[in-house]
C-alpha positions as CSV (number, residue, x, y, z in Angstrom):
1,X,71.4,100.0,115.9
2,X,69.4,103.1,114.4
3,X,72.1,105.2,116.7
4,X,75.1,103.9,114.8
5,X,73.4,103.7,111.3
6,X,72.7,107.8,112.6
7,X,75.8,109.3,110.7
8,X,74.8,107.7,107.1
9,X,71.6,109.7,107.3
10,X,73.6,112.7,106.0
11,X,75.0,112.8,102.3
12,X,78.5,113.5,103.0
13,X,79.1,110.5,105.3
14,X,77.8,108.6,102.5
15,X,79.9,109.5,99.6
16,X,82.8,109.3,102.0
17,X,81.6,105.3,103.0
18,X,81.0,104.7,99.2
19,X,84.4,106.1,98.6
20,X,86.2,104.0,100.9
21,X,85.0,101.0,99.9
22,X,85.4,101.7,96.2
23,X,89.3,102.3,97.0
24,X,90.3,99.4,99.6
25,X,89.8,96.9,96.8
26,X,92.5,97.9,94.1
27,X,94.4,98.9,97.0
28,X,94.8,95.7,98.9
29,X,95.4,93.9,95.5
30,X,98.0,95.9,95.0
31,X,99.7,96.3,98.2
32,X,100.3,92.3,98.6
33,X,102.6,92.7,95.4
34,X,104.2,95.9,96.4
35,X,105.0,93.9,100.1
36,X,106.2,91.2,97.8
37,X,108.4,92.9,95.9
38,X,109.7,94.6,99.2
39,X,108.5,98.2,97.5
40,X,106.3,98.7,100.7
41,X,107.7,102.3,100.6
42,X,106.6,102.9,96.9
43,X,102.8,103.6,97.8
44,X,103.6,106.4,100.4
45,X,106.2,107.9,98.1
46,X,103.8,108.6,94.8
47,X,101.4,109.3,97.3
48,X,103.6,112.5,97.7
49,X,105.2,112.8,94.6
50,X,102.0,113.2,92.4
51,X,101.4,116.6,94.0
52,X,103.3,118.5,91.0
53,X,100.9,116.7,88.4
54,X,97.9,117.9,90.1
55,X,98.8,121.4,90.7
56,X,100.1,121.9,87.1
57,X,96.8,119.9,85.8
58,X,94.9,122.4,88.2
59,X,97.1,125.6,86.2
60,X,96.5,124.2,83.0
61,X,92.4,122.6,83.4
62,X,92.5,119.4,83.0
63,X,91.0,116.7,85.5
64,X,93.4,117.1,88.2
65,X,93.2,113.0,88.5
66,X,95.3,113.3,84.8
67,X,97.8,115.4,86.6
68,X,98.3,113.1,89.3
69,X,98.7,109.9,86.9
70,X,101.1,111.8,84.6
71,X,103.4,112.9,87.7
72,X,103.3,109.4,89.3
73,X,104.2,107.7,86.2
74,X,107.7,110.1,85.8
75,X,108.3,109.1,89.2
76,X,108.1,105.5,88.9
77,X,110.2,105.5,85.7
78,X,112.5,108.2,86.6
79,X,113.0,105.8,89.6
80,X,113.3,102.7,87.7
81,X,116.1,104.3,85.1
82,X,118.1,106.2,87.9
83,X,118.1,102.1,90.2
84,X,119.3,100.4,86.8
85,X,121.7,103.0,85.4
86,X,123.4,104.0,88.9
87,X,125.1,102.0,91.8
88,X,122.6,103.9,94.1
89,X,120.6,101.9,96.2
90,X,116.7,101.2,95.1
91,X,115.0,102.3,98.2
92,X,117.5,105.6,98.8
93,X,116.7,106.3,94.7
94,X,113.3,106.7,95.5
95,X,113.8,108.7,98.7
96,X,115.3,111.1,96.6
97,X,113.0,110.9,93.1
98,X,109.9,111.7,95.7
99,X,111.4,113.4,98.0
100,X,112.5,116.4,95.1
101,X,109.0,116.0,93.3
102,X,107.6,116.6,96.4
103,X,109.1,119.7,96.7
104,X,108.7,120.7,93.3
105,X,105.0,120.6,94.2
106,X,105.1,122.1,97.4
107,X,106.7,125.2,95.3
108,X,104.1,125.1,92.6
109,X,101.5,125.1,95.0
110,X,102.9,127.9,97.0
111,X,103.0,130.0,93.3
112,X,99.1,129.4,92.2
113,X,97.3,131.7,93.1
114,X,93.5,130.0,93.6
115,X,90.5,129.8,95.1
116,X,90.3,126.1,95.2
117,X,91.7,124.5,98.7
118,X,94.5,122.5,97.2
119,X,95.1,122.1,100.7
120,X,92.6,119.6,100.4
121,X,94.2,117.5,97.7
122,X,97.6,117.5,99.9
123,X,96.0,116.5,103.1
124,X,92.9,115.1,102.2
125,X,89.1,115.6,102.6
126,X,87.2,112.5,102.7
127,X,84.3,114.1,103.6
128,X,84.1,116.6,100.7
129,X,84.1,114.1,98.2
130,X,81.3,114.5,95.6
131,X,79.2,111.8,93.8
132,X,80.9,113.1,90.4
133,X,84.8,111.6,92.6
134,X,83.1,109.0,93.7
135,X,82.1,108.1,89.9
136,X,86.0,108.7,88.8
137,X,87.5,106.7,92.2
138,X,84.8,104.0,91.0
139,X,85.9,103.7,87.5
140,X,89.8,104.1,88.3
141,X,89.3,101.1,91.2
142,X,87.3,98.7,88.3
143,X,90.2,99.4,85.8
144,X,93.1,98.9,88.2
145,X,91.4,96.0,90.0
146,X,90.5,94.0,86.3
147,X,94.3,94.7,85.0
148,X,95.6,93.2,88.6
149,X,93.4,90.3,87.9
150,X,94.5,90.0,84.3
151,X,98.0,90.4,85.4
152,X,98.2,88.5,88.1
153,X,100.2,85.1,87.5
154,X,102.5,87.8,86.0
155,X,102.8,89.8,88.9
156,X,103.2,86.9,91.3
157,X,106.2,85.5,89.0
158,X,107.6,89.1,89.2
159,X,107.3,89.5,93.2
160,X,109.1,86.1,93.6
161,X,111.4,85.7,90.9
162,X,114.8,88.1,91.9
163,X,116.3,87.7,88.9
164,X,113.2,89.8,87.2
C-alpha cells in the first residue's frame, strides 16, 4: 500500500489529485444534461474555443480564467443566435462558431510575445497546477455545482422537452 500511496508524497501530485476531484463533480453534473440535450459535442468545442479569451485576458492582465468565461460565453450565444436565425444545422453551427474561434486564438497566440507557456493553457499541465488554481477550480466547481442543483428540475424539463 505505502508503494502506491508513494507518488502523493510529492506536492505536485497532490495539487494535481485535489484538482481532479474538485473538477469531476460540476463536470459530470453537467455532462448528463449536455448528453440529454444531445449537445455532447458542446463541451469539447468551448473547450477549444475559449483559447482567444485567455490569450487576450493574458495581453490585457486580467485572470486568465475571466478571459476564458468571457470567450466561451460569445461562443455559446453566437451559436445559439446563428442555430435560430439560420436554416443551418445546430451541430454544423457550432463546428464552425468553434472551429473559427479557435483559430482566432491560435493566431493571437502565435502574435504575443511571452514568457509564460501558454502552451500549457492549450494543452494542459495538470501537474503544474498551484494551490492558488486549485483555490479558483474549487470555487468555480462549488458555484457551478450549487446553480446545477438549483436549476435542476429546470434543466431536466429543458433536456426532455423538444419543444424548448
Amino acid at each position: 500500500m505505502e508503494t502506491l500511496l508513494l507518488p502523493f508524497a510529492f506536492p505536485f501530485m497532490q495539487q494535481a489529485f485535489v484538482i481532479s476531484l474538485l473538477v469531476a463533480t460540476p463536470m459530470a453534473l453537467l455532462s448528463t444534461f449536455l448528453i440529454l440535450k444531445g449537445w455532447s459535442l458542446m463541451g469539447d468545442a468551448v473547450s477549444h474555443a475559449v483559447l482567444p479569451g485567455v490569450v487576450i485576458a493574458y495581453i490585457i492582465g486580467i485572470p486568465l480564467a475571466i478571459g476564458a468565461f468571457a470567450a466561451g460565453m460569445v461562443c455559446a450565444i453566437g451559436t445559439g443566435f446563428l442555430k435560430e436565425n439560420s436554416r443551418v444545422k445546430e451541430d454544423t453551427v457550432m463546428g464552425v462558431v468553434f472551429s473559427g474561434m479557435f483559430g482566432l486564438g491560435i493566431v493571437l497566440y502565435v502574435g504575443v510575445q511571452t514568457e509564460v507557456h501558454l502552451d500549457h493553457i492549450l494543452f494542459g499541465d495538470m501537474l503544474g497546477v498551484t494551490w492558488t488554481d486549485v483555490a479558483e477550480s474549487g470555487a468555480i466547481a462549488a458555484i457551478v455545482s450549487a446553480l446545477l442543483l438549483v436549476k435542476q428540475r429546470d434543466l431536466l424539463l429543458l433536456a426532455f422537452d423538444q419543444c424548448l
